[in-house]
FIPADREN-469684 format. One line per field, with one value per residue (C-alpha): residue in three letters; x, y, z; chain; residue number from 0. Coordinates in nm, 3 decimals, decimal comma, padded with zeros to 5 digits. Each point is the difference from the previous one (the first is absolute). Layout:
N
aa = ALA/...
c1 = X/...
c2 = Y/...
c3 = Z/...
ch = A/...
i = NUM/...
***
This chain:
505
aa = UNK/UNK/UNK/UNK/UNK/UNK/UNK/UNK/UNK/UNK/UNK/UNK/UNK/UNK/UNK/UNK/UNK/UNK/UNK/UNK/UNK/UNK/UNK/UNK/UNK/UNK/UNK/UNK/UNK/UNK/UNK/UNK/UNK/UNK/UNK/UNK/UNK/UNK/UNK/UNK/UNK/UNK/UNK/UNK/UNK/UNK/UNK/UNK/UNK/UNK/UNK/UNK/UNK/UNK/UNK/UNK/UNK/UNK/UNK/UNK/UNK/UNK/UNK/UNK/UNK/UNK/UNK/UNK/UNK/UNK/UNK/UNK/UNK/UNK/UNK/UNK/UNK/UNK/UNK/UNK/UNK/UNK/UNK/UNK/UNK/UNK/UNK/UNK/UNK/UNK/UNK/UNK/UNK/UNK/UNK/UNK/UNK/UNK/UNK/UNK/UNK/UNK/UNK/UNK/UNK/UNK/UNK/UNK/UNK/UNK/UNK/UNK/UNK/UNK/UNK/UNK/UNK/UNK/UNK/UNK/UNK/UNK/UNK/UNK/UNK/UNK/UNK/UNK/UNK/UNK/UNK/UNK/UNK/UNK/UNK/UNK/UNK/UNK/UNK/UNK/UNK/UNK/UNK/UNK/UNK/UNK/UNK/UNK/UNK/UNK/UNK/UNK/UNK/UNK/UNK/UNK/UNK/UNK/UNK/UNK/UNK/UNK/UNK/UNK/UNK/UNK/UNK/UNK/UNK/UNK/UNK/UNK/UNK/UNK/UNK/UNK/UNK/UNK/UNK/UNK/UNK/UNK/UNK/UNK/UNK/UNK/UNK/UNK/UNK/UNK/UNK/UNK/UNK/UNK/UNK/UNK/UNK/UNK/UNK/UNK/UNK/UNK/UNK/UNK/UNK/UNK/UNK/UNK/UNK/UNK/UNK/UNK/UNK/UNK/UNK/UNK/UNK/UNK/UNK/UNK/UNK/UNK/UNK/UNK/UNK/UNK/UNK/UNK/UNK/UNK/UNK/UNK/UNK/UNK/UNK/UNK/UNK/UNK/UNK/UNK/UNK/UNK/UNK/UNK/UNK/UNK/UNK/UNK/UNK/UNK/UNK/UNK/UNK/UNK/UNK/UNK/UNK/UNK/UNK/UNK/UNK/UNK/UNK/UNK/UNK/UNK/UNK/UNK/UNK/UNK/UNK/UNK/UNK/UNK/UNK/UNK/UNK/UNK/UNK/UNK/UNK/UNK/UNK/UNK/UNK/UNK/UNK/UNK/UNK/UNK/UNK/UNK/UNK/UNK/UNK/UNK/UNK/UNK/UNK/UNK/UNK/UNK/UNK/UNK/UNK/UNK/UNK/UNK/UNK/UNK/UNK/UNK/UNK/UNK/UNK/UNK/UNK/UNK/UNK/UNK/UNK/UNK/UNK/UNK/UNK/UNK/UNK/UNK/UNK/UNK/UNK/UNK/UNK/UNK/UNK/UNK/UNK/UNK/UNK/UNK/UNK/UNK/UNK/UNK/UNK/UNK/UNK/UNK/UNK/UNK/UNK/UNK/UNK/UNK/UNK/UNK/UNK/UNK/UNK/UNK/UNK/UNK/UNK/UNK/UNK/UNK/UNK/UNK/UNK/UNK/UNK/UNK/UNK/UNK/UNK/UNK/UNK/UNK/UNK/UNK/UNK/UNK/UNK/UNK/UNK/UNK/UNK/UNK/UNK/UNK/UNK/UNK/UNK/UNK/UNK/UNK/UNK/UNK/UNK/UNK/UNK/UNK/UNK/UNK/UNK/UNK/UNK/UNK/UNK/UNK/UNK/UNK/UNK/UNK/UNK/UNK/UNK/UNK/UNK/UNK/UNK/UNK/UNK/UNK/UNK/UNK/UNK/UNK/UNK/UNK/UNK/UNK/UNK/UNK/UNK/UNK/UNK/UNK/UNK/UNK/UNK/UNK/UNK/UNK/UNK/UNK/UNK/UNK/UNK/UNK/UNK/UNK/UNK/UNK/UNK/UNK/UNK/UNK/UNK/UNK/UNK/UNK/UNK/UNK/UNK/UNK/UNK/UNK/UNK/UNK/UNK/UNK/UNK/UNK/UNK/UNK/UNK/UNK/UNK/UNK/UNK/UNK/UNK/UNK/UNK/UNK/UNK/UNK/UNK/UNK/UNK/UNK/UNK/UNK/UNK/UNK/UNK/UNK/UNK/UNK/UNK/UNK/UNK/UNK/UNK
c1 = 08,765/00,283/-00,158/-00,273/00,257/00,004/-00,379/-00,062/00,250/-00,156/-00,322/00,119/00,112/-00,341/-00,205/00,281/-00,086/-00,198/-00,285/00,141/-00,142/00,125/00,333/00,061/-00,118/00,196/00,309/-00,123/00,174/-00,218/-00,078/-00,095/-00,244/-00,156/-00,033/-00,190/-00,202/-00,114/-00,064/-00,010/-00,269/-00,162/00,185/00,312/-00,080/-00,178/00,332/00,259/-00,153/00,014/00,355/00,023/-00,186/00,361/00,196/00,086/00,101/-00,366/-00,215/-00,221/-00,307/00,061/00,086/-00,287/-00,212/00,184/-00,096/-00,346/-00,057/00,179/-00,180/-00,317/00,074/00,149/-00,378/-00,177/00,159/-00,034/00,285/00,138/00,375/00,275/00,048/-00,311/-00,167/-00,158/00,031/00,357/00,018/-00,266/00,247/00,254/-00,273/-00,189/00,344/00,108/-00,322/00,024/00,306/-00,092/-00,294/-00,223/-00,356/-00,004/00,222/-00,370/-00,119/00,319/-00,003/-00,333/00,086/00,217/-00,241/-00,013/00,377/00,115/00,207/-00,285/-00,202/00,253/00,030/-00,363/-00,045/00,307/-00,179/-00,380/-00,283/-00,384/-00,238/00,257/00,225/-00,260/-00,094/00,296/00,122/-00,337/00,013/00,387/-00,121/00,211/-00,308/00,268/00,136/-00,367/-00,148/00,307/-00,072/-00,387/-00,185/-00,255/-00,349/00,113/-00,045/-00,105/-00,052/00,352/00,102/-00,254/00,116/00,344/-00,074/-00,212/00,279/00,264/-00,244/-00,086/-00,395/-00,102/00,127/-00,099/-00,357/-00,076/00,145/-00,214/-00,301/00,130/00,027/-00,341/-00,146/00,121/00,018/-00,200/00,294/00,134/-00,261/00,209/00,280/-00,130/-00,161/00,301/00,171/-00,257/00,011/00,368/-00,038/-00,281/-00,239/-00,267/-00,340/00,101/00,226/-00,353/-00,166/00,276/-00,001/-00,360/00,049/00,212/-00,237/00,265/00,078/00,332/-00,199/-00,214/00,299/00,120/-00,320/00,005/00,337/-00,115/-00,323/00,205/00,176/-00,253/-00,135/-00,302/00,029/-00,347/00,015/00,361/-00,066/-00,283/00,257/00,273/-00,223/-00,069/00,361/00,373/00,106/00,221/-00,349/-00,146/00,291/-00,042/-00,377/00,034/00,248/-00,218/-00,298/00,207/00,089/-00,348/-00,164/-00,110/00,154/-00,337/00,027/00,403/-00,049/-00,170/00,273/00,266/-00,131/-00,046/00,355/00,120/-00,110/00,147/00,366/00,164/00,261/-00,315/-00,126/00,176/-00,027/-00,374/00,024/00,150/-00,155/-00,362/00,061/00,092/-00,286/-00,248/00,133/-00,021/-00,363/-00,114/-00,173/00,046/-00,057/00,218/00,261/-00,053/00,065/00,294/00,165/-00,018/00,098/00,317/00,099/-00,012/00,227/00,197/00,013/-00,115/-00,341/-00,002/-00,089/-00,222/-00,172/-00,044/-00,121/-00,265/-00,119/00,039/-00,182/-00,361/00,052/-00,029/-00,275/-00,176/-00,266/00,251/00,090/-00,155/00,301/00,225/-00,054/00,159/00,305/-00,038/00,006/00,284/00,209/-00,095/-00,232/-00,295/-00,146/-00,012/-00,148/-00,283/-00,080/-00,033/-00,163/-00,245/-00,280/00,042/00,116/00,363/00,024/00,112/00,304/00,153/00,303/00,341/-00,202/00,246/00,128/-00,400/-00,051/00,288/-00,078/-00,359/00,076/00,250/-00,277/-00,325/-00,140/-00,231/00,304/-00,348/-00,021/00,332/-00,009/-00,303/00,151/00,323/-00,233/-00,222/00,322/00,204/-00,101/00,310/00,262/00,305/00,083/-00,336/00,062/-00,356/-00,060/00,036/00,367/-00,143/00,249/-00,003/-00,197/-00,195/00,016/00,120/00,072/00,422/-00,189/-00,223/00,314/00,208/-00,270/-00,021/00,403/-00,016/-00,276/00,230/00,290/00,213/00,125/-00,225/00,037/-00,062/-00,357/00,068/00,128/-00,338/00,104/00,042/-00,382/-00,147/00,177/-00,086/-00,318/-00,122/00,183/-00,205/-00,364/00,056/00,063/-00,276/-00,245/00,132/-00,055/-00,338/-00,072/00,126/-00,308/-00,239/-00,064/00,015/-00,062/-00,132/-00,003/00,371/00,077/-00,115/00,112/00,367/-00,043/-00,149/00,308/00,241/-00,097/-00,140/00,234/-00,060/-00,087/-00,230/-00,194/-00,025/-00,101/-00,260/-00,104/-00,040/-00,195/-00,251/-00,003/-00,021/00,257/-00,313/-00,129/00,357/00,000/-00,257/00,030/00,369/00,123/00,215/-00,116/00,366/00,004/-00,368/00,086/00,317/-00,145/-00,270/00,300/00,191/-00,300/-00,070/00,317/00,038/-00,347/00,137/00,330/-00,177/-00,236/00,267/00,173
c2 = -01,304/00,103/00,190/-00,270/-00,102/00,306/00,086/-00,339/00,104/00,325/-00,189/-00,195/00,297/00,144/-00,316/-00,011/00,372/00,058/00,253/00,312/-00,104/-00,356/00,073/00,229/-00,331/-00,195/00,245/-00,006/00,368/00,183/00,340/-00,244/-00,181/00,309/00,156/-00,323/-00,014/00,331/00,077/-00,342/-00,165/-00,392/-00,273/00,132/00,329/-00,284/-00,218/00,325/00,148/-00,388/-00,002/00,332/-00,154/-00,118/00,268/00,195/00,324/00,014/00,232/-00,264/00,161/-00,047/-00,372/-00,060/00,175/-00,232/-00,346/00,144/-00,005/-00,336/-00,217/00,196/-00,100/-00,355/-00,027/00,082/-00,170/-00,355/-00,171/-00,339/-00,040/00,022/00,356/00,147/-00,074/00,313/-00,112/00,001/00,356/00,092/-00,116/00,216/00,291/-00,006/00,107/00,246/00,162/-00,026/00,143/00,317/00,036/-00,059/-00,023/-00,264/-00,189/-00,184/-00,104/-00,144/-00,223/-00,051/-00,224/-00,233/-00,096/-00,238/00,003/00,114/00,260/00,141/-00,079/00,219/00,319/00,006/00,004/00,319/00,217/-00,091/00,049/-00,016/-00,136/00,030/-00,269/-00,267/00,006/-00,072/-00,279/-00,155/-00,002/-00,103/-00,264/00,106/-00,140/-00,036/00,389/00,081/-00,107/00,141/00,364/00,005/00,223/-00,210/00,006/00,170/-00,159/-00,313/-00,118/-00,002/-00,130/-00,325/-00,079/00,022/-00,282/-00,208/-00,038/-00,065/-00,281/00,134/-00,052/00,083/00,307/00,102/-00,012/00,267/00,227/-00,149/00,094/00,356/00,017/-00,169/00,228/00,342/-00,229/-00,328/-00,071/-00,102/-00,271/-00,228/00,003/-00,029/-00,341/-00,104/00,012/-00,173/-00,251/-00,056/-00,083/-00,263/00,214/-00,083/00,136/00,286/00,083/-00,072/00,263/00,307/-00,111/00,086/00,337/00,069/00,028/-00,049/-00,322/-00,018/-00,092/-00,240/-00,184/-00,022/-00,122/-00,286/-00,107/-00,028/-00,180/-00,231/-00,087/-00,093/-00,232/00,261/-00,058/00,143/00,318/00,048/-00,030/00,309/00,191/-00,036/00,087/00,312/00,058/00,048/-00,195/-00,182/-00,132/-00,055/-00,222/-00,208/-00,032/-00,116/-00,282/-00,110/00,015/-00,227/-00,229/-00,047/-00,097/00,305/00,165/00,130/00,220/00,083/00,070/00,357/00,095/-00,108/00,244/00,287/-00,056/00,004/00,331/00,093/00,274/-00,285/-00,257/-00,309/00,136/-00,157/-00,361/00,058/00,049/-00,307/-00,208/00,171/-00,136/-00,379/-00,001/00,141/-00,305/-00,244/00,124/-00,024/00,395/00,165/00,325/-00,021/-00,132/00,285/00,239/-00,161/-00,010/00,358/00,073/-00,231/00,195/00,308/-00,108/-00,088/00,376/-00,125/00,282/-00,057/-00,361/00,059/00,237/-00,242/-00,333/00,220/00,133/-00,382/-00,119/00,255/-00,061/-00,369/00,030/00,300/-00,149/-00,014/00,439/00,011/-00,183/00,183/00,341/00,019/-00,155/00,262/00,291/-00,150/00,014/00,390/-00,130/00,249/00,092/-00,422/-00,082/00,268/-00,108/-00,348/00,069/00,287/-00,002/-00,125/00,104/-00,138/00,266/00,286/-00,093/00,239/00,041/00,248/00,006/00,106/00,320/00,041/00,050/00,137/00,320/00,017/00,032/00,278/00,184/-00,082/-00,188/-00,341/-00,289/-00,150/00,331/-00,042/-00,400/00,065/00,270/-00,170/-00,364/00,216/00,170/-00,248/-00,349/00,076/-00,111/00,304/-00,075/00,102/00,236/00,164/00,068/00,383/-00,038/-00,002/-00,226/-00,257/-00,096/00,326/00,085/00,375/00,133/00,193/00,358/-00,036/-00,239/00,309/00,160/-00,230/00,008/00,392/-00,044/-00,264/00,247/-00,270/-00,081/-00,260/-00,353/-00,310/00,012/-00,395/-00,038/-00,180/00,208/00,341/-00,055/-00,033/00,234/00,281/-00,153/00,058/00,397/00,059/-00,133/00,229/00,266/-00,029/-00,067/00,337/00,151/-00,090/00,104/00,355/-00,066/00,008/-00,364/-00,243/-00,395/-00,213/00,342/00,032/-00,354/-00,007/00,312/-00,150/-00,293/00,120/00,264/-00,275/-00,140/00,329/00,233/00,285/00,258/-00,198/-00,060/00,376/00,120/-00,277/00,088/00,366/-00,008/-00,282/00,155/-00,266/-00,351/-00,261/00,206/00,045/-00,396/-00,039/00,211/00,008/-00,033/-00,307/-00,356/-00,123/00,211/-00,079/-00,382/00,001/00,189/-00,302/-00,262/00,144/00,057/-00,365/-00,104/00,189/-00,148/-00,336/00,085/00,110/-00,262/-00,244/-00,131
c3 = 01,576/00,200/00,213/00,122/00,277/00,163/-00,050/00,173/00,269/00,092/00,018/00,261/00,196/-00,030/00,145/00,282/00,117/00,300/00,049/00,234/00,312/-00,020/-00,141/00,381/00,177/-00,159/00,078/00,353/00,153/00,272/-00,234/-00,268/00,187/00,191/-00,324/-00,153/00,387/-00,040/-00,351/-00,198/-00,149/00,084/00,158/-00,054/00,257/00,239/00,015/00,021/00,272/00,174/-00,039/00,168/00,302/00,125/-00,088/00,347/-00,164/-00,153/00,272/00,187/-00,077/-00,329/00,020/00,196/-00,293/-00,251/00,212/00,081/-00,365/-00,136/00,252/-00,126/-00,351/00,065/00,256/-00,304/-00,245/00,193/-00,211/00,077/00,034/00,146/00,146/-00,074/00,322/00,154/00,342/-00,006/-00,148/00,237/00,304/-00,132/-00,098/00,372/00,228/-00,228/00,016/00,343/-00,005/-00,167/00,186/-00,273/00,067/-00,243/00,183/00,161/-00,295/-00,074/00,335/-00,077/-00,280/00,177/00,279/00,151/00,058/00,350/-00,135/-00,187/00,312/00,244/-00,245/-00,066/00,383/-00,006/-00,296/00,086/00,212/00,039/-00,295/-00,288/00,230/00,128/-00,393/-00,106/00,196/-00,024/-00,376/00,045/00,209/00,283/00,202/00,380/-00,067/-00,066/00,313/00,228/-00,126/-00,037/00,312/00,174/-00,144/-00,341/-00,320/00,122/-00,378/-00,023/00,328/-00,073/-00,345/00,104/00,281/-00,218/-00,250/00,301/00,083/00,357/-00,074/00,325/00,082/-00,327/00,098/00,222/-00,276/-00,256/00,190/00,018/-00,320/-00,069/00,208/-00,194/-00,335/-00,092/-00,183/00,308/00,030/-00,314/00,193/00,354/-00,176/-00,183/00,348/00,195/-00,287/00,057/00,362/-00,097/00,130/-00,325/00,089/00,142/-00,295/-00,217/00,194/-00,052/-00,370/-00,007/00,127/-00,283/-00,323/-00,255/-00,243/00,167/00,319/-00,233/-00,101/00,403/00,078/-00,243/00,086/00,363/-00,084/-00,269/00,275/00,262/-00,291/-00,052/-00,388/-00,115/00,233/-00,116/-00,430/00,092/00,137/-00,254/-00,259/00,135/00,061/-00,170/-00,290/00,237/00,156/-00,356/-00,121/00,359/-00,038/-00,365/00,161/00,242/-00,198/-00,289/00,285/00,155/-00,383/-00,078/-00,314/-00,095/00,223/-00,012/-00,370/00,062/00,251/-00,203/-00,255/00,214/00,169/-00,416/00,001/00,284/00,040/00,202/-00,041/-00,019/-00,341/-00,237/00,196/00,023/-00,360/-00,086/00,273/-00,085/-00,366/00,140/00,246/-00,271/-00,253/00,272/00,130/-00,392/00,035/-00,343/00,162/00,273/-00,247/-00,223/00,271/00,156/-00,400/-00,044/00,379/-00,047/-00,332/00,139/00,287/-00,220/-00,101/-00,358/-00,051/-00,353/00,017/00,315/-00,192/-00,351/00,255/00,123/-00,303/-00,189/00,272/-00,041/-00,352/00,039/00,273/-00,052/00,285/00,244/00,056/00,337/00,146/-00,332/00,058/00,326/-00,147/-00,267/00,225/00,200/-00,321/-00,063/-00,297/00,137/-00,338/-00,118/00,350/00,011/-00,369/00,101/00,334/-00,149/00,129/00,350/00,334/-00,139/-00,261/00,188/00,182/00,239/-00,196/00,145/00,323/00,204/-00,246/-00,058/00,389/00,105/-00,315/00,047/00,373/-00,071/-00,231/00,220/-00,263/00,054/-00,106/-00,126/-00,296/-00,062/-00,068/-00,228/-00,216/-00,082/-00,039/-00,272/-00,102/-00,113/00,181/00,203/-00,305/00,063/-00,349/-00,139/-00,279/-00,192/-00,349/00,122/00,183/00,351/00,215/00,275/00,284/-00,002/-00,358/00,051/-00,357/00,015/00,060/00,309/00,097/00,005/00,179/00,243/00,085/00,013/00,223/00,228/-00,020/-00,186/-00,355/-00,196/00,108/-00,253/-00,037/-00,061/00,372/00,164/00,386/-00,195/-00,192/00,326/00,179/-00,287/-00,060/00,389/-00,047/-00,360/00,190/00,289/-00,164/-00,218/00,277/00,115/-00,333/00,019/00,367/-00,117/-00,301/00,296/00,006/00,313/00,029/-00,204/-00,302/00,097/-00,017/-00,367/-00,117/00,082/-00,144/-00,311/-00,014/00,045/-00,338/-00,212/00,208/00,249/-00,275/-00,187/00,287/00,139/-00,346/00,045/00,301/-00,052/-00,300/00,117/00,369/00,172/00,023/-00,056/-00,311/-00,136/00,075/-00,234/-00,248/-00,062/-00,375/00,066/00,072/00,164/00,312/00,067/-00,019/00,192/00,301/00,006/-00,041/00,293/00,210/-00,097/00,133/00,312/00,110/-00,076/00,185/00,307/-00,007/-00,002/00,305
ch = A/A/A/A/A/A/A/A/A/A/A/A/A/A/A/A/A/A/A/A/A/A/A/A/A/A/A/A/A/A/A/A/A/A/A/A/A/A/A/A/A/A/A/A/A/A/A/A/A/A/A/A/A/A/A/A/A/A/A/A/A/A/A/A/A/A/A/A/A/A/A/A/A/A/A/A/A/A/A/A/A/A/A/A/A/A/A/A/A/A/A/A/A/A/A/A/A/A/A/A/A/A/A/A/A/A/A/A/A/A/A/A/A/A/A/A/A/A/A/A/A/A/A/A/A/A/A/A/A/A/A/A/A/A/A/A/A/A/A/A/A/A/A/A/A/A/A/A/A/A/A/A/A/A/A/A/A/A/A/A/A/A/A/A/A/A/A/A/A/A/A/A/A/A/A/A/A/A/A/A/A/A/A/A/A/A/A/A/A/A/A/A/A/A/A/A/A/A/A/A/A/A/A/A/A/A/A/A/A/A/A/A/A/A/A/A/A/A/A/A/A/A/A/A/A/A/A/A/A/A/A/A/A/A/A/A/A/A/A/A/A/A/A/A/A/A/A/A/A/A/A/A/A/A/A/A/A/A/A/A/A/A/A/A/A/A/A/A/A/A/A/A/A/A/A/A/A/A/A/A/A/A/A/A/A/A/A/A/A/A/A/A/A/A/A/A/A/A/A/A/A/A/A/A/A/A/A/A/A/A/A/A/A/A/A/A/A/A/A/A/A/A/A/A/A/A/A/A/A/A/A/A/A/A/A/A/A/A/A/A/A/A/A/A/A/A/A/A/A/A/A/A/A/A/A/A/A/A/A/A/A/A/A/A/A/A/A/A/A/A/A/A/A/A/A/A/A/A/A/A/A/A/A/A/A/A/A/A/A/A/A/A/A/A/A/A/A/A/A/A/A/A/A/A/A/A/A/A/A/A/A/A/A/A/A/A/A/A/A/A/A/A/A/A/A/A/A/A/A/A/A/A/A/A/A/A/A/A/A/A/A/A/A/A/A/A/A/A/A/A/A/A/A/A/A/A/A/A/A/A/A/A/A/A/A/A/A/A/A/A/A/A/A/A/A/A/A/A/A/A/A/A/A/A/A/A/A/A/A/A/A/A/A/A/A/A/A/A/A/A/A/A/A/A/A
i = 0/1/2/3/4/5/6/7/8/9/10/11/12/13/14/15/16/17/18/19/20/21/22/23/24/25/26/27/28/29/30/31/32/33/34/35/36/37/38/39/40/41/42/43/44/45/46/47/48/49/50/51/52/53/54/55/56/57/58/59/60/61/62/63/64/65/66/67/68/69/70/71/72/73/74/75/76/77/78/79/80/81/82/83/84/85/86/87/88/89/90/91/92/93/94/95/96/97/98/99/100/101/102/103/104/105/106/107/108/109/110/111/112/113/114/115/116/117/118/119/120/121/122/123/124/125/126/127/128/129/130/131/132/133/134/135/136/137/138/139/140/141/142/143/144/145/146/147/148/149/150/151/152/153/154/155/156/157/158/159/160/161/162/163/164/165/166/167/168/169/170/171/172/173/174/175/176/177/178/179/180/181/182/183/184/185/186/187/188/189/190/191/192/193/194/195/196/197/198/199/200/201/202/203/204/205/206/207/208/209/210/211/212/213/214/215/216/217/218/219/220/221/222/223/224/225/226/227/228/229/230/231/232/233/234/235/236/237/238/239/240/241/242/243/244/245/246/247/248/249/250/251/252/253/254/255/256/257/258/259/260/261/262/263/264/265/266/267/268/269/270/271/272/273/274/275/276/277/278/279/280/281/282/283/284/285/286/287/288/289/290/291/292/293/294/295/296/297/298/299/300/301/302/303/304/305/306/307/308/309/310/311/312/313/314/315/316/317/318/319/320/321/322/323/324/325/326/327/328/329/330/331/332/333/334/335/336/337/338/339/340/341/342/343/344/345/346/347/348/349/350/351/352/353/354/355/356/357/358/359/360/361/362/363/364/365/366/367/368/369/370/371/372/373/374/375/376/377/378/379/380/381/382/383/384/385/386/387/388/389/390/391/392/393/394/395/396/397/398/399/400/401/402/403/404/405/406/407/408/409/410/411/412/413/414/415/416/417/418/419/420/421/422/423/424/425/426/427/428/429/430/431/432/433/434/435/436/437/438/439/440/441/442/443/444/445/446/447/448/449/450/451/452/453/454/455/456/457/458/459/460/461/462/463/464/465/466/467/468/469/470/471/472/473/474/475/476/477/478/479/480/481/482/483/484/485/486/487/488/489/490/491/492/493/494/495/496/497/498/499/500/501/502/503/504
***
């Protein structure tokens, strides 16, 4: 027991030590710092090489290097407290950069715009495009339109007035800018609206076919009291224009009719989604319309990022009224629940969703594939469920068993992805059906023969299918008189499918 003391003693010793790095900070000589600024590791090489930033016998090129990259670090970081602002170490960074004739030295300026300082040395170190960028996007809107040429870039040269508030001479530039741009139309009609100038400001919104210019135009006929022309335009609009329609449809009696949008703007990326949700679910109660309730319930839980539940109201809610799926399934396929929706929707229009359509495009595109093939082969496939798994092992949306996976990857020039990961099934999926259309070509087929022949591989396999081929002579014989029944009937499914798919709006 005697020794316990000093055990305890040298454990407090130990917890007391420093690592390296921090132990030269904390001693603070110019060596010991350099050494941590140059060859340290984490926070501790950020905050050495700071200190150095003051330290005149330090070269300045060096120093600047060391403030270039702490107000880099503290910019990226974007702490709170006291001395961790990065506009005060970019102040210090920006002259010393200067100093050494960095070329950095404009990006460091850059960052303190639009102070005058920053405003003056941009004006020293700059010129041309890269300047009139920067002090538009610095807001430097005065310096801007003292060093921009006549006639050039009148874009910038009318958004800069516009936001001065000098309306009027902004529009001349506007319609220069219209003129090479009908972007330049929003603004010319934002400006005109400014200076109370409202029908012409309707008309250059019209020239600009964009929502943005649907929302203008509703605000403008909102305010001239033109409520019914106004509501058509917001609904074709932003979600800005959405949430106002919904409010003055509410106000004028008509929740009816503010129920729908309220939905749609639930489903929307934007900062109304969740208050749709909520207020969708209020006016639904209110209004008495089950369906409308339903929706707005599930909408409203999945704002309030809880899927799970989402997912079990929907599914409580066919189970209870199996007669009600046509106004389900959507909500079904909204919640990724493909496989339940198409089983509940089968055999209507409804059943074959348009599931990963942007990754189903955007790969069919890259292959030269119909999207409409590729939506029917992963719909036969696997009802689009990426967690499908077959009594064989084949895996995901497009059911690839681990070997022709493989394949695939070599094929792509890449190690195996998850076969489970729904953008990798299509992407491989699109790669696997082009090449086996090409496969086929090289068999001496072409359309509709060439078509099925890939198909039919994609299930029985590439080899199967040859052999077929070349002992029956010919792909509709083979067709018929091939030994297995389950490529026969899954070249009728997908065929089946991509009819429907094409058929279908």
């Amino acid at each position: 027991m005697r020794w316990l003391p000093l055990l305890l003693l040298l454990s407090a010793c130990r917890a007391q030590e420093l690592p390296p790095d921090y132990a030269f900070l904390r001693r603070g000589s110019v060596a010991e710092l350099r050494q941590v600024a140059l060859a340290g590791e984490g926070y501790a090489r950020m905050l050495a090489g700071w200190r150095l930033v003051e330290r005149e016998e330090v070269p300045l090129a060096e120093r600047a290097e060391y403030a270039w990259r702490y107000a880099l670090f503290l910019e990226g970081a974007r702490a709170f407290g006291p001395g961790w602002e990065a506009q005060a170490a970019w102040r210090v960074a920006a002259p010393l950069l200067e100093a050494a004739r960095d070329p950095r030295a404009f990006s460091a300026w850059e960052r303190l715009l639009p102070e005058e300082e920053a405003v003056a040395a941009l004006l020293r170190l700059g010129a041309g495009e890269r300047l009139w960028e920067s002090l538009f996007r610095g807001r430097a809107y005065e310096a801007l339109l003292q060093v921009l040429p006549p006639g050039v870039r009148p874009e910038l040269r009318a958004q800069a007035l516009f936001r001065l508030g000098r309306y009027r001479e902004a529009l001349p530039h506007y319609q220069a800018w219209a003129e090479a741009d009908p972007r330049g139309f929003l603004g010319l009609g934002y400006a005109l609206w400014r200076l109370g100038r409202r029908e012409e400001a309707l008309a250059a919104f019209a020239r600009y076919p964009h929502p943005e210019a649907r929302y203008a135009q509703g605000r403008v006929l909102e305010e001239l009291g033109r409520v019914e022309e106004a509501l058509a335009f917001y609904r074709g609009s932003t979600p800005e224009g959405l949430w106002r329609a919904t409010a003055l449809l509410e106000r004028l009696g008509r929740g009816g009719e503010a129920l729908p949008l309220y939905l749609e703007l639930a489903r929307t990326p934007s900062p109304y989604a969740d208050d749709a949700a909520l207020r969708a679910l209020v006016l639904a109660e209110a209004l008495g319309d089950a369906e409308a309730r339903e929706a707005a319930r599930v909408e409203a839980l999945l704002e309030a990022g809880e899927e799970d539940f989402a997912r079990g109201e929907a599914r409580y809610l066919l189970w209870q009224r199996l007669e009600a799926w046509p106004h389900l399934v959507p909500l079904f396929y909204r919640l990724g629940l493909y496989r339940e929706g198409i089983r509940a929707a089968w055999p209507t229009t409804l059943a074959y969703p348009r599931a990963y359509r942007a990754w189903v495009e955007a790969y069919a595109l890259k292959e030269g594939l119909d999207p409409n093939l590729l939506f029917a082969l992963l719909h036969v496939e696997s009802r689009f469920d990426p967690h499908a798994v077959s009594p064989t092992g084949a895996l995901g949306l497009a059911q690839f068993l681990r070997g022709t996976w493989a394949d695939v990857a070599r094929m792509l020039g890449e190690a195996p992805a998850d076969p489970l990961d729904p953008e990798s099934a299509i992407r491989y999926a699109a790669r696997y059906l082009r090449w086996l259309l090409e496969r086929c070509e090289a068999l001496g087929l072409g359309g509709v023969e060439q078509l099925a022949c890939a198909i039919t591989a994609y299930n029985g396999g590439i080899g199967y299918t040859a052999r077929g081929l070349a002992r029956e002579g010919s792909f509709f014989a083979f067709f018929r008189f091939q030994e297995r029944d389950e490529p026969r009937e899954y070249l009728g499914k997908v065929l089946s499918a991509y009819a429907a798919y094409r058929a279908i709006p």
